[in-house]
LOLODO-83583 format. One line per field, with one value per residue (C-alpha): residue in three letters; x, y, z. Coordinates in steps of 0.5 Angstrom, whole numbers, always signed. Example, Ala and Ser with C-alpha at 12.3 -4.5 7.8 and 13.67 -1.06 7.14 Angstrom:
aa [Ala,Ser]
px [+25,+27]
py [-9,-2]
pz [+16,+14]
END
This chain:
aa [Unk,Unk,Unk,Unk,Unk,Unk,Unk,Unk,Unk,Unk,Unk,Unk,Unk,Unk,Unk,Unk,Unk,Unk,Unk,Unk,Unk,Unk,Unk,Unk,Unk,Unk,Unk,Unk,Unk,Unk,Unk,Unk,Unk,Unk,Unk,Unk,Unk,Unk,Unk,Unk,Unk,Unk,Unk,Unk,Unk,Unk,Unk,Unk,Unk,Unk,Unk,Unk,Unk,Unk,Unk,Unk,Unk,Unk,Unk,Unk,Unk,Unk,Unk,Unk,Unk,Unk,Unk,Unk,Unk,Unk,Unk,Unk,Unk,Unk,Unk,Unk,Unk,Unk,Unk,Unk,Unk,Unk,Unk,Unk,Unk,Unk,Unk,Unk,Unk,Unk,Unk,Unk,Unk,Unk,Unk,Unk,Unk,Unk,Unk,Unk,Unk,Unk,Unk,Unk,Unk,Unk,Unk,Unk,Unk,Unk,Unk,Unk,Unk,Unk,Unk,Unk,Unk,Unk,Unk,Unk,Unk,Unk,Unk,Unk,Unk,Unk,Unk,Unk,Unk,Unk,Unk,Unk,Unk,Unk,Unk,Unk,Unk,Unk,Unk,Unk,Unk,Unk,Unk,Unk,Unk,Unk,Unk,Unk,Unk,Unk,Unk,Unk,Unk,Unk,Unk,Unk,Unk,Unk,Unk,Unk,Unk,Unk,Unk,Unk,Unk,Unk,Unk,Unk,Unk,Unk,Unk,Unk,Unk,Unk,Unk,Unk,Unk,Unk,Unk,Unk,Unk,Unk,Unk,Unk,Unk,Unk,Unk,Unk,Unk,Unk,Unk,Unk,Unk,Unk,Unk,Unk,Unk,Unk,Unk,Unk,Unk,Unk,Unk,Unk,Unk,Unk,Unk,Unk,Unk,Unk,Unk,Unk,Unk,Unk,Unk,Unk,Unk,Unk,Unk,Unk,Unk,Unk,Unk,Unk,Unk,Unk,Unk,Unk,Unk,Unk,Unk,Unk,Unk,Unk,Unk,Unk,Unk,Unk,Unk,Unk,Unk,Unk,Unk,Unk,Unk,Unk,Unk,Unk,Unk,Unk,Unk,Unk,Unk,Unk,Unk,Unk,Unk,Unk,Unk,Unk,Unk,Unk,Unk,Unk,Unk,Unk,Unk,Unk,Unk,Unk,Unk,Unk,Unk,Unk,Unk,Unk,Unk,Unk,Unk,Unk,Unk,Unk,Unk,Unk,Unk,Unk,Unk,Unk,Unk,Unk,Unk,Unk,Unk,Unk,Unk,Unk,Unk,Unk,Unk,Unk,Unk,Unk,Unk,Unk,Unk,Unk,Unk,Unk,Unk,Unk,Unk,Unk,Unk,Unk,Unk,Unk,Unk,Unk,Unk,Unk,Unk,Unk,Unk,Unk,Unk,Unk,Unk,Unk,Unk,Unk,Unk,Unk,Unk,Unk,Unk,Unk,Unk,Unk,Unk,Unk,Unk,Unk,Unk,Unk,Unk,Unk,Unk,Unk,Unk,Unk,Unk,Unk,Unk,Unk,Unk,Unk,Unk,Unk,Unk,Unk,Unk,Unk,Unk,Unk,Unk,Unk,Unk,Unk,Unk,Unk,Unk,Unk,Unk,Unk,Unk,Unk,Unk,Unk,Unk,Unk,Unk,Unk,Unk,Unk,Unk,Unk,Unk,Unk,Unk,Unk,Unk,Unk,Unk,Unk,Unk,Unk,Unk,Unk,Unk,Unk,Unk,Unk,Unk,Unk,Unk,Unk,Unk,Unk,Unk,Unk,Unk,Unk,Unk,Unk,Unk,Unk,Unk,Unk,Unk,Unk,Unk,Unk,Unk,Unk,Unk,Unk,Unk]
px [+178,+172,+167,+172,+171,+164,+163,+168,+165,+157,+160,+163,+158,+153,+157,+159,+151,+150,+156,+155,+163,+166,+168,+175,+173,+169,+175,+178,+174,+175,+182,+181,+176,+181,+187,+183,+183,+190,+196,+198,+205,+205,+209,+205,+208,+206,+199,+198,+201,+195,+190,+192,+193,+186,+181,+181,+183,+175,+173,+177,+171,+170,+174,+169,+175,+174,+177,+181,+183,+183,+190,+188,+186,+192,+196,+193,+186,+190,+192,+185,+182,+186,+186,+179,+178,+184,+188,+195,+195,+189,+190,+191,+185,+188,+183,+184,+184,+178,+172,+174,+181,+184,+186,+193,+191,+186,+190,+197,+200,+198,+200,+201,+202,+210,+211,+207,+211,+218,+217,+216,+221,+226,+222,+225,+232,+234,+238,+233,+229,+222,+217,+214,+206,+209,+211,+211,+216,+222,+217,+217,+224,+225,+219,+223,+229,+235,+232,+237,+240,+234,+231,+235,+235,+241,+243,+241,+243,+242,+243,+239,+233,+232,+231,+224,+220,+213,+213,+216,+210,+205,+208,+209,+201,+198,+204,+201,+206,+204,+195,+196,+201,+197,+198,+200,+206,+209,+208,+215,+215,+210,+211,+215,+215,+211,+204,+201,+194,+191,+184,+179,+181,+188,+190,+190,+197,+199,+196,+200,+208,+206,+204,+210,+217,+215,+213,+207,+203,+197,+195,+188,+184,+181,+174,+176,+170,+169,+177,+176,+179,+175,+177,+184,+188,+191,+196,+191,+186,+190,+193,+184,+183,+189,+186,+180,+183,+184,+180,+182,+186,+190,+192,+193,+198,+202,+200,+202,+210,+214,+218,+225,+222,+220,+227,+224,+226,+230,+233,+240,+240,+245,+241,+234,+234,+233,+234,+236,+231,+235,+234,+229,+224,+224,+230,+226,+221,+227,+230,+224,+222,+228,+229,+222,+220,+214,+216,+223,+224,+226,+233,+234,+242,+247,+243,+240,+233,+227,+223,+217,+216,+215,+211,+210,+202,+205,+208,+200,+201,+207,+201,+195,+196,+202,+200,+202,+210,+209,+212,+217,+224,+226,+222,+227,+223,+223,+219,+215,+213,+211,+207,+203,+201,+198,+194,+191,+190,+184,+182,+183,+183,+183,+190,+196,+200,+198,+199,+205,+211,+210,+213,+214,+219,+223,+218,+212,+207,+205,+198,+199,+204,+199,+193,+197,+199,+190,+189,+193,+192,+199,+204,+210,+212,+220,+222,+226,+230,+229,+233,+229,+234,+232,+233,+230,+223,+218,+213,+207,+211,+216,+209,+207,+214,+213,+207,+207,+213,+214,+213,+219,+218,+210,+210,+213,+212,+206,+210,+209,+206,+206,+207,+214,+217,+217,+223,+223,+222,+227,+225]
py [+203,+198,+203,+206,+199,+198,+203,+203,+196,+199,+205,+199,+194,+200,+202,+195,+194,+201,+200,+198,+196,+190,+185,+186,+194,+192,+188,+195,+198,+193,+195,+202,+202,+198,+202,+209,+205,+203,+205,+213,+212,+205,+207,+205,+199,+196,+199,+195,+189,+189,+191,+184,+180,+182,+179,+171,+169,+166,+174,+173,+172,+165,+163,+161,+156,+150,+145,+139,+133,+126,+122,+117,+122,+121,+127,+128,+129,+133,+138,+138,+140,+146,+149,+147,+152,+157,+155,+154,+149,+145,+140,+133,+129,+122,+117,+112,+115,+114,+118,+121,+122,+128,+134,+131,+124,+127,+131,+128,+137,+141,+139,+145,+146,+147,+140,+136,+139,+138,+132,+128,+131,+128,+121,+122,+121,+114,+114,+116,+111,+110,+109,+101,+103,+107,+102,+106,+110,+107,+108,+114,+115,+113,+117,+123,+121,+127,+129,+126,+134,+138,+133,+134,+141,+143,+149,+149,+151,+155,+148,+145,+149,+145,+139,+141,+142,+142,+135,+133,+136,+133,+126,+127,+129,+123,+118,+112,+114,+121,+119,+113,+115,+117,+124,+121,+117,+124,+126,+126,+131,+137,+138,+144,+146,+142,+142,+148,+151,+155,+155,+159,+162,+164,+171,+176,+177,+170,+170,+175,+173,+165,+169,+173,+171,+164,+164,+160,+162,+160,+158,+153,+155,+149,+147,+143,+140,+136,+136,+139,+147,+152,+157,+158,+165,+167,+172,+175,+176,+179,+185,+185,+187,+192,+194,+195,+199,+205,+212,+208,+213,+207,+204,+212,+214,+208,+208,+215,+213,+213,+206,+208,+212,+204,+201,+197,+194,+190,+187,+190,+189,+183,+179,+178,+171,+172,+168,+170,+170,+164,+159,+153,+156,+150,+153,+159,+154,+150,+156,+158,+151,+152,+159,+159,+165,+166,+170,+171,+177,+174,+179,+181,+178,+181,+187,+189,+190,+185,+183,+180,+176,+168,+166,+160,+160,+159,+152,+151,+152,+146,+141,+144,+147,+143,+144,+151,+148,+145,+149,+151,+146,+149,+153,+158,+164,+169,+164,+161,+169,+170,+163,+163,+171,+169,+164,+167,+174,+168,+165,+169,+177,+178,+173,+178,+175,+179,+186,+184,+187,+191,+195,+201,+207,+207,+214,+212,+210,+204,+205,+206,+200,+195,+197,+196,+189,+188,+191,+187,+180,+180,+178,+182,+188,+189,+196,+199,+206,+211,+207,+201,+198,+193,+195,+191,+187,+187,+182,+182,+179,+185,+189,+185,+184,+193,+193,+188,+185,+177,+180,+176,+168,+169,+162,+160,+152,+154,+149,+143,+137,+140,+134,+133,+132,+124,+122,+120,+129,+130,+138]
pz [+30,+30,+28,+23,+20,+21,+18,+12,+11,+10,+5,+1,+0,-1,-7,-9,-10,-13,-18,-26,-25,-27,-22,-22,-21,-15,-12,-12,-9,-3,-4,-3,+3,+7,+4,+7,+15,+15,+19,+17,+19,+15,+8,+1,-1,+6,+6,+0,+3,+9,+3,+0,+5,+8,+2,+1,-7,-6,-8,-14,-21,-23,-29,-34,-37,-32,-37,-33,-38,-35,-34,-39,-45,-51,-53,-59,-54,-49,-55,-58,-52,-49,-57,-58,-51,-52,-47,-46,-39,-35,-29,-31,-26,-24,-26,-22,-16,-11,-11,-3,-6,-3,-8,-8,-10,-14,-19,-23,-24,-30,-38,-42,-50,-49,-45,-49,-56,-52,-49,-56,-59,-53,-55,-62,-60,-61,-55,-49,-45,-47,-42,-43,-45,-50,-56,-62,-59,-63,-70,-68,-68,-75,-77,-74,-79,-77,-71,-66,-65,-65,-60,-54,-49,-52,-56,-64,-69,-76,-80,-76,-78,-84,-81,-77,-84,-84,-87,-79,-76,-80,-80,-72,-70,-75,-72,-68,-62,-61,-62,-57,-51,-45,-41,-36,-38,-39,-33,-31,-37,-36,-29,-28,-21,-16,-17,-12,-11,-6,-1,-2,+5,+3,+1,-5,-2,-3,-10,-12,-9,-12,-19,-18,-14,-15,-22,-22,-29,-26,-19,-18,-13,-8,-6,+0,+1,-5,-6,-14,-17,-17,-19,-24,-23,-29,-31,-35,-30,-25,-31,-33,-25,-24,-32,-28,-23,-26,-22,-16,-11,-9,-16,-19,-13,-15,-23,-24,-23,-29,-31,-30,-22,-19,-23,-29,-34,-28,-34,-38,-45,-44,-40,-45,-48,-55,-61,-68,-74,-78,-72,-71,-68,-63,-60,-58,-54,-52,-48,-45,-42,-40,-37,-35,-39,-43,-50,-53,-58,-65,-67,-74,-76,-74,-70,-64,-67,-65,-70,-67,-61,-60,-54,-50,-53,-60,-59,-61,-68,-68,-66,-69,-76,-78,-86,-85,-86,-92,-97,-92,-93,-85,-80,-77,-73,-78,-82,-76,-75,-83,-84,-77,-78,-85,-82,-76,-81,-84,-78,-71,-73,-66,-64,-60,-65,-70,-66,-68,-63,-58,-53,-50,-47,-40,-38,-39,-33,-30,-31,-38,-38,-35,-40,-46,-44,-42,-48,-53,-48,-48,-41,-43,-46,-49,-48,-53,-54,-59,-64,-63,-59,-53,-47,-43,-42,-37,-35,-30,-26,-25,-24,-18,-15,-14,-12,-6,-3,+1,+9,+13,+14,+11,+8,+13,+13,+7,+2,+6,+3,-4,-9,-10,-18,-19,-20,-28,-29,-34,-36]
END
């Protein structure tokens, strides 16, 4: 078995050396070697896991993104900078703490675009606590006249609308409260789970089920050494690598399924949260903060049919291109759909948004599926019936979860010493 592997390992890196392919590519044919020395009477699905768990998360390529924002740094500065490199989240470094300080003291969690958006509309409700470094909370209040209902996380409805025009984005991007409150004092805030990241020891396996049955959108990967991210591996570049799969016996002998063969959609069409096209669009970035999903299908009134999707990465557009609202006396989702479409067809041809909905049928191939979201740069796909009716939807996370599966007691006391919630978390 030694020599098999020697052997194995000395074809592998041969061909990785002669190969033109890309690096995700490379890193299946890592799968596929060790895929061919497995067990024979191991099953599929437990062959892969052995794959996955046999190549540390260190192999996975550099994200070219290695933008951290400092604790200190104004919401205005945060949302500046994650729209300025087209990201959704970055990890938020505690300035103040010491310079040997340990990962755990040295980074607050990760600040995304929807915390940001959600947090300040909480602040705009007279009767929540404001936090003491943030004075100008009460000014904003009054700024924000007739938000008291749209603020919370409760349910909004089709009247409420009206009271989220484009005026209120543009009197809230250039009120003092929202260019002098720091980061860090909404900490509380933006943290939707414990902050978590891996070591470069840790595996692809370990990866994948944190991206997956844990919900991770992304996962930090840590130099120990010097204690600072190295790497930050996103949903998107796991669907690039399997994209990048395609040939590899492997990937072909589980891409080649039909949806409906391995169980997908795993959600009834009464189960997707959806929101109708006369409702705020906050509504739908409230629900999906709340849910901790990534899109909702915007329906049509009074039918099953979608008419386009709202992603978590659009709640950039409340806060940089609030002018686009201007002419609009309320921001329901079907406007929100039409008036952000007109602005990225002038300034970002290649935006997803602009693909418009996509999605997909029952009998079609995995492969098929996972090229279609690399293709498109989305995480999620509806699928619908020949009528155009939802059935279901499929994220990257439905994919994963039937490609590897959680060996009995495999974390065992990995969670230990994550950073627990701070006690103010409201979201």
């Amino acid at each position: 078995m030694a020599m098999a592997m020697a052997s194995v390992q000395l074809e592998r890196q041969t061909s990785i050396q002669d190969s033109p392919r890309s690096p995700e590519a490379k890193l299946g044919m890592q799968v596929e070697d060790l895929w061919d020395v497995q067990e024979p009477e191991l099953s599929p699905n437990e062959k892969l896991n052995a794959c996955f768990e046999s190549i540390p998360v260190s192999a996975f390529p550099i994200s070219p993104q290695g933008i951290e924002i400092k604790s200190d740094a104004s919401l205005a500065e945060a949302v500046q900078i994650l729209a300025q490199n087209k990201i959704l989240s970055a990890p938020v470094v505690d300035v103040d703490a010491p310079e040997d300080a340990t990962w755990m003291d040295r980074y607050i969690g990760i600040v995304e675009f929807a915390g940001i958006a959600v947090w300040i509309l909480q602040q705009s409700e007279p009767s929540s606590p404001r936090s003491p470094s943030s004075p100008n909370g009460a000014e904003f209040a009054i700024t924000a006249n007739g938000m008291v209902s749209a603020a919370g996380l409760g349910a909004l409805g089709p009247e409420d609308a009206s009271i989220t025009s484009g005026d209120f984005f543009e009197a809230l991007t250039s009120s003092e409260f929202y260019k002098n409150t720091k980061v860090r004092d909404i900490s509380g805030s933006f943290r939707w789970a414990p902050f978590l990241a891996l070591q470069k020891s840790n595996t692809f396996l370990t990866m994948l089920l944190l991206l997956s049955k844990y919900k991770m959108k992304s996962v930090p990967v840590l130099d120990l050494g010097d204690g600072k991210i190295d790497n930050i591996i996103t949903q998107s570049a796991v669907i690039h690598m399997l994209a990048e799969c395609t040939g590899l016996h492997w990937f072909e002998s589980w891409g080649s399924k039909k949806l409906s063969e391995i169980g997908l959609p795993t959600m009834s069409p009464e189960h997707i949260i959806t929101v109708y096209e006369d409702e705020p669009v906050l509504q739908a970035f409230k629900l999906m903060r709340k849910k901790r999903i990534g899109g909702i299908p915007v329906i049509e009134c009074g039918g099953k049919k979608a008419i386009g999707n709202i992603s978590l990465r659009d709640v950039q557009f409340l806060l940089t291109a609030p002018d686009i609202y201007r002419d609009y006396r309320s921001i329901t989702a079907k406007n929100f759909l039409i008036v952000v479409r007109n602005y990225l067809e002038k300034h970002e041809k290649r935006s997803p948004m602009l693909s418009g909905m996509i999605t997909c049928k029952r009998d079609e191939t995995v492969k098929e599926l996972i090229q279609k979201l690399d293709s498109e740069k989305i995480q999620r796909v509806y699928v619908t019936d020949e009528d155009g009716n939802l059935e279901g939807v499929i994220t990257l996370r439905d994919i994963i979860s039937r490609l590897v599966h959680e060996p009995r007691g495999y974390f065992g006391d990995f969670f230990d010493g994550v950073l627990p919630l701070p006690e103010n978390s409201r979201v």
